[in-house]
C-alpha positions as CSV (number, residue, x, y, z in Angstrom):
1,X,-27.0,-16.9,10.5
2,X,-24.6,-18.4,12.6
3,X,-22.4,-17.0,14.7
4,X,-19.1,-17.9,12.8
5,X,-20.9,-16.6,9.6
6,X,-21.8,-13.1,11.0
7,X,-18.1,-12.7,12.4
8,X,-15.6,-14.1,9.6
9,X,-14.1,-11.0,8.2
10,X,-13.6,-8.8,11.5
11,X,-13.7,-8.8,14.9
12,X,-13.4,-6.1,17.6
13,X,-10.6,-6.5,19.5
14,X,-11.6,-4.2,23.1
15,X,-12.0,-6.7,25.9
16,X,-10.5,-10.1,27.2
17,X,-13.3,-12.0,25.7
18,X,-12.0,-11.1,22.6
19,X,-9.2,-13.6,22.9
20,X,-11.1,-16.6,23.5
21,X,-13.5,-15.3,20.3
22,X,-10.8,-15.2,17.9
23,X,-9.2,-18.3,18.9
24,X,-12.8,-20.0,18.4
25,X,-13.8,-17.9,15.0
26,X,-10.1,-18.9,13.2
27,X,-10.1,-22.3,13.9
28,X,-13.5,-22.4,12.8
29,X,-12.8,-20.6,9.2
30,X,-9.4,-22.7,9.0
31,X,-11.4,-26.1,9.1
32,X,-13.7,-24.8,6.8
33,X,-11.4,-23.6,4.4
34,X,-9.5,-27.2,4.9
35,X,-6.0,-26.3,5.6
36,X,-6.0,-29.2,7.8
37,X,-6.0,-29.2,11.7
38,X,-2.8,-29.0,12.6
39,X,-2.3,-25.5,11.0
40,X,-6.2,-24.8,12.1
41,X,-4.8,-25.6,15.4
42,X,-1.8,-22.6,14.7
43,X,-4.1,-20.7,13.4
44,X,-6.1,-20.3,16.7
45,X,-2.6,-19.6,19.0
46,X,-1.9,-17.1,16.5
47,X,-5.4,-15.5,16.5
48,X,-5.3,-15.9,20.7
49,X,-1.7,-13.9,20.5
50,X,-3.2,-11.0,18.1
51,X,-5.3,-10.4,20.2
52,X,-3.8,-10.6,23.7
53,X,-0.9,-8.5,21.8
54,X,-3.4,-5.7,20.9
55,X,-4.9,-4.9,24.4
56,X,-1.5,-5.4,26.2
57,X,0.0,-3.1,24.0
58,X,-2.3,-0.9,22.3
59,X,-5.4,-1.2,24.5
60,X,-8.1,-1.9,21.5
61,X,-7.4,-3.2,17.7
62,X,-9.2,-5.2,14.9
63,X,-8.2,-9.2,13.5
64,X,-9.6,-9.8,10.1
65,X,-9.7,-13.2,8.1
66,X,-10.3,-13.7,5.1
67,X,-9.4,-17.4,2.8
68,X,-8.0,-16.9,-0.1
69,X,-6.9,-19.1,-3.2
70,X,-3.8,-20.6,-3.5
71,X,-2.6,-23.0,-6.2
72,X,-3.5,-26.0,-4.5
73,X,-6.4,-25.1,-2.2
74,X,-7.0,-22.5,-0.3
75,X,-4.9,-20.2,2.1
76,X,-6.2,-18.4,5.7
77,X,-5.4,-14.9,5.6
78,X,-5.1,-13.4,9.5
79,X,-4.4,-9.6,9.9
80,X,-4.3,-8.2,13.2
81,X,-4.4,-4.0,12.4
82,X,-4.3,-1.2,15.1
83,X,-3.8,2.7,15.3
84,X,-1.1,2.2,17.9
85,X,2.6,4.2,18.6
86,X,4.0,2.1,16.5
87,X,7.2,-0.5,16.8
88,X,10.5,1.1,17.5
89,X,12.9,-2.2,16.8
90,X,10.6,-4.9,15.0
91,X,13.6,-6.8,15.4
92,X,14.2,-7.2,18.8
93,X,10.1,-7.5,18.8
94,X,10.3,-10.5,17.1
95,X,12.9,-12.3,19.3
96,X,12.1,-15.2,21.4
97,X,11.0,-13.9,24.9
98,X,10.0,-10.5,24.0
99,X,6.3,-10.8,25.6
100,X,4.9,-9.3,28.3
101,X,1.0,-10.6,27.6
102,X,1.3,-13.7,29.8
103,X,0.6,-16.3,27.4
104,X,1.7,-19.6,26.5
105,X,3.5,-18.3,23.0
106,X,6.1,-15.5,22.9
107,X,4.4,-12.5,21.1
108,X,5.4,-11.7,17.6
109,X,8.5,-14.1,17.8
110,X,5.6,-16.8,17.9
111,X,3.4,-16.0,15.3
112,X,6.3,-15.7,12.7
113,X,7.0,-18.8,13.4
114,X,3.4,-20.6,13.6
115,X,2.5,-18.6,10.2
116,X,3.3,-20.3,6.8
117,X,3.6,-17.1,5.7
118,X,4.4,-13.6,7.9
119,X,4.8,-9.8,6.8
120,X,4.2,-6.7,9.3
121,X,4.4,-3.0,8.6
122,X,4.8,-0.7,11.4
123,X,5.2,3.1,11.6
124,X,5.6,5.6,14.4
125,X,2.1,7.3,15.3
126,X,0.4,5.2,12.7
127,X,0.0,2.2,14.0
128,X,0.9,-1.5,13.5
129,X,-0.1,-4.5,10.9
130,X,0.9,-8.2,11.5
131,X,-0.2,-10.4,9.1
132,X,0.0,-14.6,9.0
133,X,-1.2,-16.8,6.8
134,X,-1.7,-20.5,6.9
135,X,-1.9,-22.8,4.1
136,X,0.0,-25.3,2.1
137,X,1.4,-25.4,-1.9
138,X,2.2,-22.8,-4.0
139,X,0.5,-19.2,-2.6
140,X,0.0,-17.3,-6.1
141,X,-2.4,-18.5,-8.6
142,X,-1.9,-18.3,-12.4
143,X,1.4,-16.5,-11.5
144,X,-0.1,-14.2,-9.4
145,X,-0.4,-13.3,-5.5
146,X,-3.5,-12.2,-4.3
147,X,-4.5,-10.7,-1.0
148,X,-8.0,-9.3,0.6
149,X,-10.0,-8.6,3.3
150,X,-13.5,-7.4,4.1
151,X,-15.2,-5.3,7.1
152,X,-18.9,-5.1,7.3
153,X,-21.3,-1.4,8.4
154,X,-20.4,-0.9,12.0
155,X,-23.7,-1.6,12.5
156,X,-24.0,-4.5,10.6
157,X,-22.9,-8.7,10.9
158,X,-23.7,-9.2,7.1
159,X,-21.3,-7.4,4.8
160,X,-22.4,-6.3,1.5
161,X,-19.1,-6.3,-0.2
162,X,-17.8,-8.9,-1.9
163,X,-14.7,-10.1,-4.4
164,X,-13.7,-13.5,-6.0
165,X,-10.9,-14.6,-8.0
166,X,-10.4,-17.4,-10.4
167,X,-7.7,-19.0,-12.7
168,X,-8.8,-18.9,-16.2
169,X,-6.8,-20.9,-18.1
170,X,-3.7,-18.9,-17.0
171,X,-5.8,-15.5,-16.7
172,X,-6.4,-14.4,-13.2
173,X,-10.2,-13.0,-13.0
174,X,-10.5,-10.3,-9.8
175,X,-13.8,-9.0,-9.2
176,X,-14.7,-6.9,-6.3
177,X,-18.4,-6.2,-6.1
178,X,-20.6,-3.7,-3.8
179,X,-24.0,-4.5,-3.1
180,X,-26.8,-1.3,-3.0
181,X,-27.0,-0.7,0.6
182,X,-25.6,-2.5,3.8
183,X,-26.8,-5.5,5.9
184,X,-28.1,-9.2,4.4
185,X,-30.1,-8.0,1.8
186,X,-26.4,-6.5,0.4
187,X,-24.7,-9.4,0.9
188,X,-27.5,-11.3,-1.0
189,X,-27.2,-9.0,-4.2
190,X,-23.3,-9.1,-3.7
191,X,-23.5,-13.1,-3.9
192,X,-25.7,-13.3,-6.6
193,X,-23.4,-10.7,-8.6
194,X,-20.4,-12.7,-7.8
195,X,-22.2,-15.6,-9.0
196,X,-23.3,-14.5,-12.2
197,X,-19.6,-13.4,-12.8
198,X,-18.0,-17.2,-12.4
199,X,-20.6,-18.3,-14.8
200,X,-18.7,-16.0,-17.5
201,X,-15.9,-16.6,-19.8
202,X,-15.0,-13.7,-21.4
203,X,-13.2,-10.7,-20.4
204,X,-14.2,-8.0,-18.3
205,X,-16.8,-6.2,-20.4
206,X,-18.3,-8.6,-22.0
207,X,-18.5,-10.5,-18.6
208,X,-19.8,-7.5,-17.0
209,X,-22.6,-7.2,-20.0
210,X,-23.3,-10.7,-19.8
211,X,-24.8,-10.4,-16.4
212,X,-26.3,-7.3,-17.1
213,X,-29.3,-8.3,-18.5
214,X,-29.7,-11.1,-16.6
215,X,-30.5,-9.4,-13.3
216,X,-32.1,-6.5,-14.8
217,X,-34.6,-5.3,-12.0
218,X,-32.6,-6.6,-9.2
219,X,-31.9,-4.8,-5.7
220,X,-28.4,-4.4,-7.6
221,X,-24.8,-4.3,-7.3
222,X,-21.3,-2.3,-8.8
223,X,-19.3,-4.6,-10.0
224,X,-14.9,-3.9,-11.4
225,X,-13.5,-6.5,-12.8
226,X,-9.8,-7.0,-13.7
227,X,-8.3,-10.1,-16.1
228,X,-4.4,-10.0,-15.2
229,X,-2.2,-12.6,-18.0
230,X,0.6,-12.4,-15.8
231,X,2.9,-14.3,-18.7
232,X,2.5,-11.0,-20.7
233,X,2.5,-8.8,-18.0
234,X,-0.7,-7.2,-19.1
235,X,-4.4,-6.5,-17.8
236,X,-7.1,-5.7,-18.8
237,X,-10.5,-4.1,-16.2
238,X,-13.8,-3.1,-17.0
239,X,-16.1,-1.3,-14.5
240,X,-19.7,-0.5,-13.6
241,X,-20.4,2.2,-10.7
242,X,-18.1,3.6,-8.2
243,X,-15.0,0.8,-7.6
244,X,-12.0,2.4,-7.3
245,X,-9.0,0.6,-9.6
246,X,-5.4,1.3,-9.7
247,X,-2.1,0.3,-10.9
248,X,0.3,1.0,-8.1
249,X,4.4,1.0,-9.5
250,X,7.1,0.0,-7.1
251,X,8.2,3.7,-6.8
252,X,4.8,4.2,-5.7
253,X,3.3,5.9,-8.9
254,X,-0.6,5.1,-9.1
255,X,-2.2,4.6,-12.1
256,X,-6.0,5.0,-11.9
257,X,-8.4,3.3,-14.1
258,X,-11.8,4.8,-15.2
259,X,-15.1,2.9,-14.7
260,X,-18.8,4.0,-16.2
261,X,-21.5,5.3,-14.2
262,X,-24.4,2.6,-13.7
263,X,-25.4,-0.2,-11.9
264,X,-26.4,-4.0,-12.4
265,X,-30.1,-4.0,-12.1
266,X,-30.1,-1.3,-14.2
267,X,-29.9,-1.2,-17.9
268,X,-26.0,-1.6,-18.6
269,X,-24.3,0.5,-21.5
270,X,-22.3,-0.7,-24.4
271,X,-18.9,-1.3,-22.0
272,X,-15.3,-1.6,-22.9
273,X,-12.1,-2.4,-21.6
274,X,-9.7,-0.8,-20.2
275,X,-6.0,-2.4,-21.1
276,X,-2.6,-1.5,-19.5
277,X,0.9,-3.2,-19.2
278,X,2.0,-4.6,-15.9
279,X,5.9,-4.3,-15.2
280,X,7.2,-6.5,-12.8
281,X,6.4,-5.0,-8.8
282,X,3.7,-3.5,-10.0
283,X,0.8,-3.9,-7.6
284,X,-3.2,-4.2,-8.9
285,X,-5.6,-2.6,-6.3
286,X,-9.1,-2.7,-6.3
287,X,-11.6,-1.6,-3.5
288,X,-15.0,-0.5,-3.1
289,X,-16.5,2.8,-1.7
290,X,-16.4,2.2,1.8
291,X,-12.4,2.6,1.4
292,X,-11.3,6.3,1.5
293,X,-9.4,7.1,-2.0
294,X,-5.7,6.5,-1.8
295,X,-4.0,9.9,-1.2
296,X,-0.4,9.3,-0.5
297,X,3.2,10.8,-1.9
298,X,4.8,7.9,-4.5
299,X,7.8,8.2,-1.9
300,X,5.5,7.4,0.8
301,X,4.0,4.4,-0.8
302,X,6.9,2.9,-2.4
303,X,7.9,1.0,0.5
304,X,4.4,-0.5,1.1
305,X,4.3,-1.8,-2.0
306,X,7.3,-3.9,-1.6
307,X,5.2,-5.7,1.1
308,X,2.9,-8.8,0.6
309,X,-0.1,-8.5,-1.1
310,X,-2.5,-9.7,2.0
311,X,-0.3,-6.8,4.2
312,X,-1.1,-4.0,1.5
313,X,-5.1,-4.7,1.8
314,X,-4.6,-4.9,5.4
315,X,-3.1,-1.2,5.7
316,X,-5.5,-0.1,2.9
317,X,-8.3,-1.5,5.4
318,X,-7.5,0.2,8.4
319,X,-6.0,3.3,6.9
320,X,-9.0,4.2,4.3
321,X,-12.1,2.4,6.5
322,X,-14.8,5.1,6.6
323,X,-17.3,3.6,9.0
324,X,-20.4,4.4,7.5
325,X,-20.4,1.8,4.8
326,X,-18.8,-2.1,4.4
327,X,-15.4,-2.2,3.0
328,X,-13.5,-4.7,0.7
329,X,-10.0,-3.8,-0.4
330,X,-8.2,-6.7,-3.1
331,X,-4.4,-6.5,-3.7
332,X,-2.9,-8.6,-6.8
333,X,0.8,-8.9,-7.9
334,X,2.3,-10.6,-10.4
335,X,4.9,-12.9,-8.7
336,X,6.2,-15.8,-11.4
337,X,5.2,-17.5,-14.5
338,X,1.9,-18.6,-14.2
339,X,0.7,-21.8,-12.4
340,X,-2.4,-23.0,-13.5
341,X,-5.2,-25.3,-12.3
342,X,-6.9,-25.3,-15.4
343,X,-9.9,-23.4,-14.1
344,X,-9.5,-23.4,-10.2
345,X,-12.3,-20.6,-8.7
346,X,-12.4,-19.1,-5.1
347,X,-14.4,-16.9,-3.7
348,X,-13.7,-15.2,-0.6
349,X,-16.7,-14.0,1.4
């Protein structure tokens, strides 16, 4: 494994040479991803100023990156996340100047403007989360935004979780799958699950059921999928084993959805779906078990949930990580009528 490969969805932010390594790792990801140079180019000053920013100011934080699917190719998702004081003013922050890491850009004020896309969330005591994105075209796909980010075992470079997205003829796909165990042999079974899904074209359960028997007998996986029609504001999500799903309102009711108990590579039960109606706002969350379960007052989460989609995983990441296990949090919102590429697939490993 290379070294990009092993280091893609998180890096340690704790000592200088953590600058120069997140400068190298996102330009790396945003050629790959082909966003072009000159934003892979932004995307490394912006990865260099996360993480001067975090051991200037907080003394030790996280960057994670993750590409996602746009509409016309794919995006580069960058979230740097700390346990910090906090932001007083975010405004004055933001202003030109307002830097004290000695750098060539100008702290936040420079990454909002590098970013094609910029959110941050900030409370006293609880820490910071800046987010940028880089990419080019419409940002949703199929009329909706989606937004994710992975973290492996501490003790791991492989990470066994795993989710993908696709545009189905309109129908957004989201799939968040957790390999048995941690390390490479995790991320194998993850891949192969994820796989197996694209090659499906049904809804959740019968997709799920469909690559059931399939991979009978394999090291196994737990698989949730959702199918969001974002033009009838309606869902539908089917799981196997223990990944959490839930509808989250603007006034920051959650809805949870029920999955079954089993596994693939085991025998898989007669499944069905699970259908609800999406208002507008509404926010689609799925995450596997290395994410604490969401435990937070409706008036607390309410104004997280008027936040971007990427931004909501992020928080969700370094608020619920538990540190024993890998970790994959994926945020969805419907955001206009649908815009489809009559079939386009990502996968975001």
């Amino acid at each position: 494994m290379d070294e990009f490969a092993a280091l893609r969805f998180h890096l340690d932010i704790t000592d200088p040479s953590a600058v120069s390594a997140s400068r190298r790792f996102a330009r790396s990801l945003a050629q790959r991803l082909g966003i072009g140079e000159e934003r892979a180019e932004k995307a490394a000053i912006v990865a260099s100023e996360m993480a001067t920013n975090l051991l200037k100011h907080v003394g030790r934080g996280k960057i994670l990156m993750c590409g996602v699917l746009g509409a016309d190719g794919y995006w580069l998702s960058m979230a740097a996340i700390d346990a910090g004081p906090g932001i007083s003013d975010i405004a004055d922050a933001l202003r030109d100047g307002v830097s004290s890491s000695g750098t060539g850009g100008s702290g936040l004020g420079a990454i909002s403007r590098l970013g094609d896309r910029f959110d941050i969330h900030s409370r006293s005591g609880e820490g910071t989360v800046v987010l940028a994105e880089f990419g080019t075209g419409i940002r949703s796909v199929a009329g909706v935004t989606v937004g994710a980010f992975l973290q492996p075992h501490p003790a791991e470079t492989s990470c066994g979780d795993g989710w993908y997205c696709r545009d189905r003829k309109g129908t957004l796909d989201l799939g968040v799958v957790d390999g048995l165990g941690h390390g490479s042999k995790a991320e194998l079974a993850a891949d192969e699950v994820i796989d197996a899904l694209r090659r499906q074209s049904g809804g959740p359960a019968s997709a799920i059921m469909g690559i059931g028997g399939e991979m009978l007998g394999n090291r196994g996986a737990v698989v949730g999928v959702a199918c969001i029609e974002a033009a009838d504001h309606r869902m539908s999500y089917c799981s196997l084993g223990n990944i959490a799903a839930m509808v989250i309102t603007r006034s920051g009711k959650v809805k949870r959805l029920i999955g079954r108990a089993g596994r693939i590579g085991g025998r898989v039960p007669e499944l069905s779906n699970e259908t609800c109606a999406l208002a507008p706002g509404d926010t689609v969350v799925l995450h596997s078990d290395g994410i604490a379960t969401l435990r937070r007052e409706p008036a607390e989460l309410a104004p997280l949930m008027t936040r971007s989609p990427a931004l909501i995983a992020a928080v969700l990441q370094r608020d619920g990580y538990r540190e024993r296990d890998d970790a994959c949090v994926a945020v969805a919102r419907i955001t206009d009528a649908p815009h489809s590429q009559g079939g386009a697939q990502g996968i975001a490993r």
